[in-house]
Every structure is written in structure tokens, then in C-alpha cells.
N, CA, C and O of each residue as an XYZ file, in Angstrom:
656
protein
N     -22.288      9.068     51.739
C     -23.280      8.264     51.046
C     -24.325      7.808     52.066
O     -23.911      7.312     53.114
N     -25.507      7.916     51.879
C     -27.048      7.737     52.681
C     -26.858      6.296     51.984
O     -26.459      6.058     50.844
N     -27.402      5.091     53.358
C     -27.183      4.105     52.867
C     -28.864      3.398     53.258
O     -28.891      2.765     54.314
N     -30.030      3.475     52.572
C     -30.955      3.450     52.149
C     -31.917      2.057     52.527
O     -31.121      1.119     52.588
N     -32.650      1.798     52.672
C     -33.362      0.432     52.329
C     -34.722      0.590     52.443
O     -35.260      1.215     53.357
N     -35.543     -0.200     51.145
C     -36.933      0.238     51.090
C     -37.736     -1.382     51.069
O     -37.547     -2.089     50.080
N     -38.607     -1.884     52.194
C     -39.500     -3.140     52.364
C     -41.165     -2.721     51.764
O     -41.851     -1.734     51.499
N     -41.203     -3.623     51.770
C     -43.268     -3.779     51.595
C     -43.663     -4.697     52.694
O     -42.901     -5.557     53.137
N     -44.590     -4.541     53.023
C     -45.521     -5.354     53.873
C     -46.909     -5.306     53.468
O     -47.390     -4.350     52.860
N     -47.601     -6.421     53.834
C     -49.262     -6.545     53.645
C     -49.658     -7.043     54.971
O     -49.480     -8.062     55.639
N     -50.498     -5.489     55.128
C     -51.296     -5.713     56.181
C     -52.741     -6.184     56.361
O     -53.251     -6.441     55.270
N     -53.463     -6.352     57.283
C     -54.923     -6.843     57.593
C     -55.669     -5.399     58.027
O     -55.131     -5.041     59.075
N     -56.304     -4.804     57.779
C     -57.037     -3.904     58.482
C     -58.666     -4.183     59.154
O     -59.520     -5.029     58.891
N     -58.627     -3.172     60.021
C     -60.249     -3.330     60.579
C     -60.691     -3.359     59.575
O     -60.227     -3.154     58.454
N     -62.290     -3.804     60.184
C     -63.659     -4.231     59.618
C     -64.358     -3.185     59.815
O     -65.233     -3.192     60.681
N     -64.018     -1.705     58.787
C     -64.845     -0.760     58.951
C     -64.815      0.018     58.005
O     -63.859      0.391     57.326
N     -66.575      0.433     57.923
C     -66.541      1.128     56.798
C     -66.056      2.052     56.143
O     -66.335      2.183     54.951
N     -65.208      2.903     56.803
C     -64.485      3.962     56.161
C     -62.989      3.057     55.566
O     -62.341      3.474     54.606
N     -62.704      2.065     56.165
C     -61.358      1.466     55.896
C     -61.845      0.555     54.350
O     -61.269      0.272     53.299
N     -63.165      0.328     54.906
C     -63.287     -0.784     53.158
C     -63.639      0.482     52.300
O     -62.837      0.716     51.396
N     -64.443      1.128     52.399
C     -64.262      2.339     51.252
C     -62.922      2.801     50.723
O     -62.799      3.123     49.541
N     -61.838      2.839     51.646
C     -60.868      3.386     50.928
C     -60.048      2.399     50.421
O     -59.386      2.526     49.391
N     -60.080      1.307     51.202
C     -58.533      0.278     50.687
C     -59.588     -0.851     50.067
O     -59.069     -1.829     49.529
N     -61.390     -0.751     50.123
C     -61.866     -2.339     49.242
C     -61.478     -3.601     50.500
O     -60.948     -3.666     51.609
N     -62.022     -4.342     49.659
C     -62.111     -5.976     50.529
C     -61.958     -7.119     48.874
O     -62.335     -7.289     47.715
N     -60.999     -7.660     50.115
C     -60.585     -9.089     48.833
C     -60.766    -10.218     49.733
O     -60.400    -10.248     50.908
N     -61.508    -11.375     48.936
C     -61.921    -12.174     49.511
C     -60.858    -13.641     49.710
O     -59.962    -14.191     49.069
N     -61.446    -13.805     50.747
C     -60.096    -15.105     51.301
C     -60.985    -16.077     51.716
O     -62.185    -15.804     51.746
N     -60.447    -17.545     52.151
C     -60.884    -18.931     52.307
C     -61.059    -19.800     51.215
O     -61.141    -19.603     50.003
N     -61.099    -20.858     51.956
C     -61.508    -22.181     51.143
C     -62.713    -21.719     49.635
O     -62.669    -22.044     48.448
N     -63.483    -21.031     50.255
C     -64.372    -20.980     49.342
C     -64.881    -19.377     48.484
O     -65.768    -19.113     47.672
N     -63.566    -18.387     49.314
C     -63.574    -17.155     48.961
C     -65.166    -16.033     49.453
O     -65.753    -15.109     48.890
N     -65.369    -16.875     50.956
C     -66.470    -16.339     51.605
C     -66.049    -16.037     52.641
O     -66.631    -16.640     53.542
N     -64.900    -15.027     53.151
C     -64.067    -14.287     54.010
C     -63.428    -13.114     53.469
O     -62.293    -13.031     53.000
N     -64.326    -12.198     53.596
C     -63.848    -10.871     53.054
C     -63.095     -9.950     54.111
O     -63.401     -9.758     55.288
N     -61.720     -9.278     53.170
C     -60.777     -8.460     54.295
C     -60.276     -7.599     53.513
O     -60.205     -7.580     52.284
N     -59.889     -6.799     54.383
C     -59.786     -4.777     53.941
C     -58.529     -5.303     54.321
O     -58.411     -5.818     55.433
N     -57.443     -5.231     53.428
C     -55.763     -5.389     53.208
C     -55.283     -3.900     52.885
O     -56.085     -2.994     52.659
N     -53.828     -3.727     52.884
C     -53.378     -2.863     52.234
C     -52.200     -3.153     52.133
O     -51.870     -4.236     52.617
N     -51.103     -2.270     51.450
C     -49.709     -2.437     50.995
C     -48.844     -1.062     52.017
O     -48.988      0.160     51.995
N     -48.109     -1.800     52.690
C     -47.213     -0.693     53.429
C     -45.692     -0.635     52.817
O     -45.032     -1.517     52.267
N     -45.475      0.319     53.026
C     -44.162      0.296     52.047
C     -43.252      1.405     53.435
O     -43.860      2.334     53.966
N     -42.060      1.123     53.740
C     -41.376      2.218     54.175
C     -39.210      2.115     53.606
O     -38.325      1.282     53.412
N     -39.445      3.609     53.595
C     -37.763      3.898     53.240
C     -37.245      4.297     54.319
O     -37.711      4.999     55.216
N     -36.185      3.784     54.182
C     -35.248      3.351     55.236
C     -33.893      3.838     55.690
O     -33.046      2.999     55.382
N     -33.418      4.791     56.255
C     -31.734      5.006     56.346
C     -31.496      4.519     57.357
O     -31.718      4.914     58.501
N     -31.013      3.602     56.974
C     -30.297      2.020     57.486
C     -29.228      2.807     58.878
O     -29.441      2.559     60.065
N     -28.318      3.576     58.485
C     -27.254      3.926     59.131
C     -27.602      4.828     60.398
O     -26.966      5.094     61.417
N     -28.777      5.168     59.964
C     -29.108      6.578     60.995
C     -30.769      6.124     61.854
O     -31.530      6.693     62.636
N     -30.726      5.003     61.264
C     -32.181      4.212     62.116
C     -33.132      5.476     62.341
O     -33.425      6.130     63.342
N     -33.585      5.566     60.649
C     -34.960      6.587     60.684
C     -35.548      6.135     59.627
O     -35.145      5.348     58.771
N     -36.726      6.795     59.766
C     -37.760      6.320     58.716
C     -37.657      7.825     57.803
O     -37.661      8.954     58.293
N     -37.574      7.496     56.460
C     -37.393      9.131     55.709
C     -39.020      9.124     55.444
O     -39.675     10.023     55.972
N     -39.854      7.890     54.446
C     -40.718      7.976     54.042
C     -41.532      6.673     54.007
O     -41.089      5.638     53.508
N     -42.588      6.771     54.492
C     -43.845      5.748     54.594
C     -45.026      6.162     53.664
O     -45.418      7.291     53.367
N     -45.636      4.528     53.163
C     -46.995      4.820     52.449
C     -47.604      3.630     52.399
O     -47.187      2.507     52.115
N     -49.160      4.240     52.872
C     -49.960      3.105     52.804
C     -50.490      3.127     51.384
O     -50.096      4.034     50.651
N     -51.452      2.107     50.854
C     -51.932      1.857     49.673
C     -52.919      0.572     49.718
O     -52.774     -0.359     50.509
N     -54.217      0.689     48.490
C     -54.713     -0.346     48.538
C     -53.733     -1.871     48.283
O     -52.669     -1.871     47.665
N     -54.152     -2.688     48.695
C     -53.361     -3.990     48.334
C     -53.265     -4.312     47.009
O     -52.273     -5.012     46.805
N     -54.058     -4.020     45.798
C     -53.603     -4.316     44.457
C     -52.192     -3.554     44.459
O     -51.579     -3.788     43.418
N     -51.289     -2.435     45.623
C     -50.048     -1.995     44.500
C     -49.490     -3.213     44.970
O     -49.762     -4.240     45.592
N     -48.364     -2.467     44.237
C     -46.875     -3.258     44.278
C     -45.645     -3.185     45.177
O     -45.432     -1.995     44.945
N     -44.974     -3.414     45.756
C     -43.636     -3.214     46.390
C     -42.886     -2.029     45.189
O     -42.171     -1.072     45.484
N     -43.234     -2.378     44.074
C     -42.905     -1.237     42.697
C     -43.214     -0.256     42.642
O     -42.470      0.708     42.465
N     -44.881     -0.220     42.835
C     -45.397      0.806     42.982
C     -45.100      2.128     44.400
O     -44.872      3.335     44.482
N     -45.221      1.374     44.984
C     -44.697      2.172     46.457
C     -43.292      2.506     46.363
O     -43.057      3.565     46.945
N     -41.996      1.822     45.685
C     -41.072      2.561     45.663
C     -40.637      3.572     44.767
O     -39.626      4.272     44.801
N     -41.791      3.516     43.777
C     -41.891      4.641     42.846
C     -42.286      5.823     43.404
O     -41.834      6.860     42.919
N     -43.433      5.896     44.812
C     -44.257      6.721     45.680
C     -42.577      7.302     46.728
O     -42.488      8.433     47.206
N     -41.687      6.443     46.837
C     -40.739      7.310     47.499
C     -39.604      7.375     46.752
O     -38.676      7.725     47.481
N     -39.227      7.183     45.538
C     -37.814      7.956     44.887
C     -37.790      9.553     44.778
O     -36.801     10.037     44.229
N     -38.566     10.228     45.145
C     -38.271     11.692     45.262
C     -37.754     12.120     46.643
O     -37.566     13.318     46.855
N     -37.534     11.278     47.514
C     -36.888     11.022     48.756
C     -35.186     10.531     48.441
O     -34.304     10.570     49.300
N     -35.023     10.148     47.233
C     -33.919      8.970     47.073
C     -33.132      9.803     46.441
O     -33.814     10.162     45.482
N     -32.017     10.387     46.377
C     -30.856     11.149     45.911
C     -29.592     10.805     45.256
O     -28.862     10.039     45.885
N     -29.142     11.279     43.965
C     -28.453     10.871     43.558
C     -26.908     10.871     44.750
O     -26.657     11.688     45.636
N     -26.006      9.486     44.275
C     -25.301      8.601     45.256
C     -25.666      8.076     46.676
O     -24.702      7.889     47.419
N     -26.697      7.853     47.089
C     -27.409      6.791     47.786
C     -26.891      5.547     47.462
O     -26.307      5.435     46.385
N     -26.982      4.748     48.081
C     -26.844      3.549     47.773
C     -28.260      3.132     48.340
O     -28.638      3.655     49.389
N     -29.062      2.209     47.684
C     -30.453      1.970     47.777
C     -30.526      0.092     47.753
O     -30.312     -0.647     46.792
N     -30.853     -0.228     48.977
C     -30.548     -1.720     49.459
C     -32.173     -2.138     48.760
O     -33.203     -1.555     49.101
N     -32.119     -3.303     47.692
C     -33.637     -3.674     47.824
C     -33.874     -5.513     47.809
O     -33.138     -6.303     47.219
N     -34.855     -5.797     48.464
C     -34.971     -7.234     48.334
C     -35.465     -7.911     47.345
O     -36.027     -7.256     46.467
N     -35.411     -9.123     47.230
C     -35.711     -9.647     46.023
C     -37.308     -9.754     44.880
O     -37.412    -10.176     43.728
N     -38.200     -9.255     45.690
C     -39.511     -8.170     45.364
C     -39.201     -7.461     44.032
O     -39.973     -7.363     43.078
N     -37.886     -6.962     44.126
C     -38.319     -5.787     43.164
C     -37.340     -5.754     41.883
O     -37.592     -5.045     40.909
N     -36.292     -6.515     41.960
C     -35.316     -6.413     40.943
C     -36.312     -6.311     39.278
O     -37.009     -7.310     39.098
N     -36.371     -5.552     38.490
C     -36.434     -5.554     37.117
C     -35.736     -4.682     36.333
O     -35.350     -3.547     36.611
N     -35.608     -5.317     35.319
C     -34.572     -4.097     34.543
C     -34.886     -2.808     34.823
O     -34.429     -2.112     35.730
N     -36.046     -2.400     33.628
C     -36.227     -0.952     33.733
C     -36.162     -0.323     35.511
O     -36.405      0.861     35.746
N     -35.941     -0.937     36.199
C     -35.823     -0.335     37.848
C     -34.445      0.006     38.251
O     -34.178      0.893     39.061
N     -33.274     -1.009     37.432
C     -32.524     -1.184     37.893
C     -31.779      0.151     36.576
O     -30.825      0.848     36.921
N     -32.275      0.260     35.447
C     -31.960      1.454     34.939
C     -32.353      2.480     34.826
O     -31.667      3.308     34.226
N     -33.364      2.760     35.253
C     -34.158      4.436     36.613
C     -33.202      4.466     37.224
O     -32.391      5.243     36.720
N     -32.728      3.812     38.437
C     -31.901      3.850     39.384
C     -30.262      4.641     39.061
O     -29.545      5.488     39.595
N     -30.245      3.622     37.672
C     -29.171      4.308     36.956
C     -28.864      5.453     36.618
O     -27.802      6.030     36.851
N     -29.921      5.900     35.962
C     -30.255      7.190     35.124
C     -30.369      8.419     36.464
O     -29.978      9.586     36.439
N     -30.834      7.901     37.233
C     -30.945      9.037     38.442
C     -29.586      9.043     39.577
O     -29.489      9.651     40.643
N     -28.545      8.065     38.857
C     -27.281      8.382     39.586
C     -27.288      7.756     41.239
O     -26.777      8.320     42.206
N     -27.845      6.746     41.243
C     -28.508      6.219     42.183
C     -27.986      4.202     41.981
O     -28.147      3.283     41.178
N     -27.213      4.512     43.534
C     -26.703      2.792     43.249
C     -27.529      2.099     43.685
O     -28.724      2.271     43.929
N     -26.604      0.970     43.826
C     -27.800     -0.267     43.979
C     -27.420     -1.380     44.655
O     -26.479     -1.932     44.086
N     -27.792     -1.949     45.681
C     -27.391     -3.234     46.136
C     -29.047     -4.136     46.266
O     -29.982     -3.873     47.022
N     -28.933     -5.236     45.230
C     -29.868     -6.096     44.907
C     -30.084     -7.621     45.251
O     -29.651     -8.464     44.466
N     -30.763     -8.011     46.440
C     -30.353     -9.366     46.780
C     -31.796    -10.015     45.231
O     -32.613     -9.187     44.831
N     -31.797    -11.201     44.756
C     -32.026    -11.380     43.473
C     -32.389    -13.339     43.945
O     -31.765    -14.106     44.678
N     -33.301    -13.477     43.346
C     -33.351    -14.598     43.157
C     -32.655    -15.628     42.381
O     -31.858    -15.427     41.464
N     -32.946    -16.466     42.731
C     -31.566    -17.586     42.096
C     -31.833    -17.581     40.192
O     -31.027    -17.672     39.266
N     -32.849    -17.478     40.215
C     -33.450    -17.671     38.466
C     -33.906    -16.471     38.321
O     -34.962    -16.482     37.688
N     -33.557    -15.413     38.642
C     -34.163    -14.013     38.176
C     -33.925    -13.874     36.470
O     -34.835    -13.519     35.721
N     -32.979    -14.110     36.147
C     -32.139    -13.972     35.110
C     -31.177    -15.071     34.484
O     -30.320    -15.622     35.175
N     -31.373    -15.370     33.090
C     -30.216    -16.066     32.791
C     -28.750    -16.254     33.290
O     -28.159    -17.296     33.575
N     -28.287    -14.831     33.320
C     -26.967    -15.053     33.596
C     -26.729    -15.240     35.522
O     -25.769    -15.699     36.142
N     -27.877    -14.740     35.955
C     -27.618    -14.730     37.175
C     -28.069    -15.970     37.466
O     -28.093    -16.143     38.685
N     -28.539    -17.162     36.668
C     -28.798    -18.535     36.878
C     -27.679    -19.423     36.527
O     -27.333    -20.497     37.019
N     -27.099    -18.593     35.378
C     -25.875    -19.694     34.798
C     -24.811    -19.502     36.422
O     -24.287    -20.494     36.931
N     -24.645    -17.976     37.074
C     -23.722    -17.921     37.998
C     -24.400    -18.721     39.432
O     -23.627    -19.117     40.305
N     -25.435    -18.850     39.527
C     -25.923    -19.285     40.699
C     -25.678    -21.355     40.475
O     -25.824    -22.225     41.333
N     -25.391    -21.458     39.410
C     -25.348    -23.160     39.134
C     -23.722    -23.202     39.321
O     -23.276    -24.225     39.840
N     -22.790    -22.165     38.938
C     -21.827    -22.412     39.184
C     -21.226    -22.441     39.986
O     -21.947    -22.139     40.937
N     -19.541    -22.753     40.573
C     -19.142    -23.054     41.289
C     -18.447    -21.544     41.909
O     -17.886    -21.492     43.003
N     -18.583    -20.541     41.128
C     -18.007    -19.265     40.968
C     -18.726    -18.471     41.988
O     -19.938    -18.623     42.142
N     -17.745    -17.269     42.997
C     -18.154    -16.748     44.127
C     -18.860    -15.599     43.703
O     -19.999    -15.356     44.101
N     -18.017    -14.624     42.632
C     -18.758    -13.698     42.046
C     -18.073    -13.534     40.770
O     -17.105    -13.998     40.167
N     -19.008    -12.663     40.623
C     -18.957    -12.763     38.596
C     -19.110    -11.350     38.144
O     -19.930    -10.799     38.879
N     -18.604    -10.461     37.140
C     -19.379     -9.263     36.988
C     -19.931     -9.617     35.456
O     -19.355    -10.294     34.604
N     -21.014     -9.061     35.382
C     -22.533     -9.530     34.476
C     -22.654     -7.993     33.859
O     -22.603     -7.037     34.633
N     -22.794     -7.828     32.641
C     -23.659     -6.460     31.992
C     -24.624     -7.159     31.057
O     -24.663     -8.171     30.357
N     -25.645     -5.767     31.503
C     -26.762     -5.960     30.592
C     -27.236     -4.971     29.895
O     -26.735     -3.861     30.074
N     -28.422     -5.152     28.839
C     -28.747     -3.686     28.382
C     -30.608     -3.728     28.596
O     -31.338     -4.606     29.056
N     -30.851     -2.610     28.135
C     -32.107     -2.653     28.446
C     -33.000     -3.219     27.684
O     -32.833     -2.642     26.610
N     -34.018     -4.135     27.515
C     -35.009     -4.704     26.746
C     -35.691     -3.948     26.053
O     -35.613     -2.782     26.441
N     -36.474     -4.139     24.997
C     -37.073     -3.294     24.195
C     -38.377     -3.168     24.951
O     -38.635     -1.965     24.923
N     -39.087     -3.643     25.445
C     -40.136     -3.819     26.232
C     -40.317     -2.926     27.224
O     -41.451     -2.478     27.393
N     -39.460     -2.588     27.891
C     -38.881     -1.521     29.154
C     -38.913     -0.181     28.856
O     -38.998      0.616     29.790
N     -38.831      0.437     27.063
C     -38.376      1.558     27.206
C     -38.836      2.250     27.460
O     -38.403      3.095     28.243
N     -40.269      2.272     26.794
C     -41.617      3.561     27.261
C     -41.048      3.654     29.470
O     -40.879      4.720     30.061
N     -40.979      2.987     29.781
C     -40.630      3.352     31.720
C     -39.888      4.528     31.661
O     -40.141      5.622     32.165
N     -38.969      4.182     31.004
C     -37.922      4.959     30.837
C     -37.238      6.181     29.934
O     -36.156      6.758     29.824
N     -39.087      6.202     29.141
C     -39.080      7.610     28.039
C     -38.418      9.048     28.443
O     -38.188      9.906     27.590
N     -38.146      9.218     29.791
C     -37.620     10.637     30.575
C     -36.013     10.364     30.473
O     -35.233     11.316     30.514
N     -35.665      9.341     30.371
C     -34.248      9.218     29.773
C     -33.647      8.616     28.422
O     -33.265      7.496     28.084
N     -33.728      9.756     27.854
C     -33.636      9.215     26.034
C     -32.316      8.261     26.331
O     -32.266      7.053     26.100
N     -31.512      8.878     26.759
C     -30.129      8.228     26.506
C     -30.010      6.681     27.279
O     -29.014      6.049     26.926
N     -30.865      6.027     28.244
C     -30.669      5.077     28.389
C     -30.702      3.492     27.760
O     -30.276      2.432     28.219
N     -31.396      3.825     26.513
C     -31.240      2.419     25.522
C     -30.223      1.962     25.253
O     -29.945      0.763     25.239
N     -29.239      3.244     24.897
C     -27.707      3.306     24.743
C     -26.897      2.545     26.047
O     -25.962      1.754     25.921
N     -27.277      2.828     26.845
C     -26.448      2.551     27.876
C     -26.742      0.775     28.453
O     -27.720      0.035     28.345
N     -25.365      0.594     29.085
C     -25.143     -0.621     29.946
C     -24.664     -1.157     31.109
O     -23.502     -0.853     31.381
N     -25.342     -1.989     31.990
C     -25.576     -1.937     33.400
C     -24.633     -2.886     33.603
O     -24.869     -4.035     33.230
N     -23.275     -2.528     34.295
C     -22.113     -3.601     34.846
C     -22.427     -3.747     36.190
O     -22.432     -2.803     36.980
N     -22.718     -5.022     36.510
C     -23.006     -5.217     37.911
C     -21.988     -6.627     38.154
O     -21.597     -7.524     37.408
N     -21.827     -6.352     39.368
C     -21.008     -7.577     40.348
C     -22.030     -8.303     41.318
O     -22.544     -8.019     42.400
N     -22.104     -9.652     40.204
C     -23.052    -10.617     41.012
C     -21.984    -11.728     42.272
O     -20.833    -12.098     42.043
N     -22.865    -12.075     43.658
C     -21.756    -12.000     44.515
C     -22.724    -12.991     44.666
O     -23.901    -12.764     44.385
N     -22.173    -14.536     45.264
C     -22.717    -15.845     46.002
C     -22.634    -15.433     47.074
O     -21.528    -14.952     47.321
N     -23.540    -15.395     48.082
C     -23.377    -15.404     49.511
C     -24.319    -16.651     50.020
O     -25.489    -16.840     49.688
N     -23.444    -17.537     50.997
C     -24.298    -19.175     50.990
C     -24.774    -19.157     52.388
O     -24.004    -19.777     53.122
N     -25.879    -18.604     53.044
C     -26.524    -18.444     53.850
C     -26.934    -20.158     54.768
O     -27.581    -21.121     54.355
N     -26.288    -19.953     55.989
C     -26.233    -21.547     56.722
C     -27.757    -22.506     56.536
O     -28.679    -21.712     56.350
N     -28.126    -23.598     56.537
C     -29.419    -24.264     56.149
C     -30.052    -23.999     57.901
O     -29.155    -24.052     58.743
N     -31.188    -23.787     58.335
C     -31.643    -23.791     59.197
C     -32.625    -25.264     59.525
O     -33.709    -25.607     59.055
N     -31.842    -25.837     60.398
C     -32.606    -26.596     60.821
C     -33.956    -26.990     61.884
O     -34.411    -28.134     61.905
């Protein structure tokens, strides 16, 4: 098993014209009279073998979503695919599915109902299923059969020390 991990970053780029032609300028300051050529870096990751499989730059409107959509043809079914809390959404987490492709998801405390009712509780881990929203399905039109289907996951407390 390839044990995977995919980040985003936002970068600053030069002040030049070939760089604002391609990636644009979004304006920053107090008064939005500081214009800067940004972009979205995205790279995939095999964690185990400390290599880079796949990198991509992009204007700064994408997404951490978007860019890991730009490398799942890199991503192979039984991978295990590490992602941070950026990206958890259903329809992602049932692509992932559908392409036979696991998942380890660190998740915000309120991402989700149930993963809020377990994060208030006193409980270490919990296993949680879900199904897919009606809202989601067109994502996921290349897999008829996934409406049907349901996502058993093992939600796990891990209580990270307070930094003082």
C-alpha cells in the first residue's frame, strides 16, 4: 500500500508581467490598494518513500479541491490517501470510494453532525456511516452505483498537547 499525502499552499509571486497575465492580481490592504499575483500550489506526496509523485501550480481562485482533482490520476486504487482538514466533503470522500481508494481524514471539530456529537463527547472513537446527499450526486454521475452505497468510517479523538 502507497501511503500518500496531498497539501495546498498559497503563494506570493513576482511583480511581472508575464506572471500577472497568467495567475491575475488580487488586491490586498486596508483599503484594497495593494495588488499581488498569488497562486495555489498543490503537491502529492508518498509519505513513505519521501518523493514528490505530482505538483501543480494554479491561479489562486482554485481550491485545495481543485488541485487534488488535477492529481487523482496519479492516485491508485488501495492507496491510502492522508488529507487535511481543507478538504473533507462528502462527494470527495465518495470518489475516493468509488475509485477503491482509502482514506485517512484529519476533520474539523464541527465538520459534521455526527462528528460534532463525537467530538463533545467523552468517547475516544466511534464508527459513523453516512450516505451521500442529494446535492453531491451530479460529482459523482461516473458512478451510478454510488447513491446506493454507504461510507463506514472510524472517527478517532486524538487530544493534541495545548501549546503554550
Amino acid at each position: 500500500m502507497r501511503v500518500l499525502a496531498v497539501d495546498g499552499t498559497r503563494l506570493v509571486l513576482p511583480n511581472h508581467p508575464g506572471v500577472i497575465e497568467e495567475f491575475g492580481q488580487q488586491k490586498f490592504g486596508p483599503n484594497a490598494d495593494s495588488p499581488r499575483s498569488l497562486a495555489m500550489g498543490s503537491m502529492l506526496y508518498d509519505v513513505l518513500n519521501q518523493i514528490t509523485i505530482d505538483a501543480r501550480l494554479s491561479p489562486y481562485a482554485s481550491s485545495e479541491r481543485d488541485l487534488l482533482m488535477q492529481h487523482m490520476d496519479k492516485v491508485k486504487p488501495g492507496d491510502l490517501l492522508l488529507l487535511d482538514r481543507g478538504y473533507p466533503c462528502f462527494w470527495l470522500l465518495f470518489l475516493l470510494k468509488a475509485r477503491g481508494i482509502q482514506f485517512c481524514v484529519r476533520l474539523k471539530e464541527d465538520w459534521w453532525l455526527q462528528v460534532k456529537d463525537f467530538t463533545d463527547s467523552d468517547e475516544k472513537e466511534r464508527i459513523a456511516t453516512f450516505t451521500l446527499p442529494k446535492k453531491d450526486l451530479k460529482k459523482l454521475a461516473d458512478f451510478p452505483h454510488m447513491p446506493d452505497t454507504t461510507i463506514i468510517c472510524r472517527l478517532i479523538k486524538i487530544e493534541l498537547p495545548v501549546k503554550s
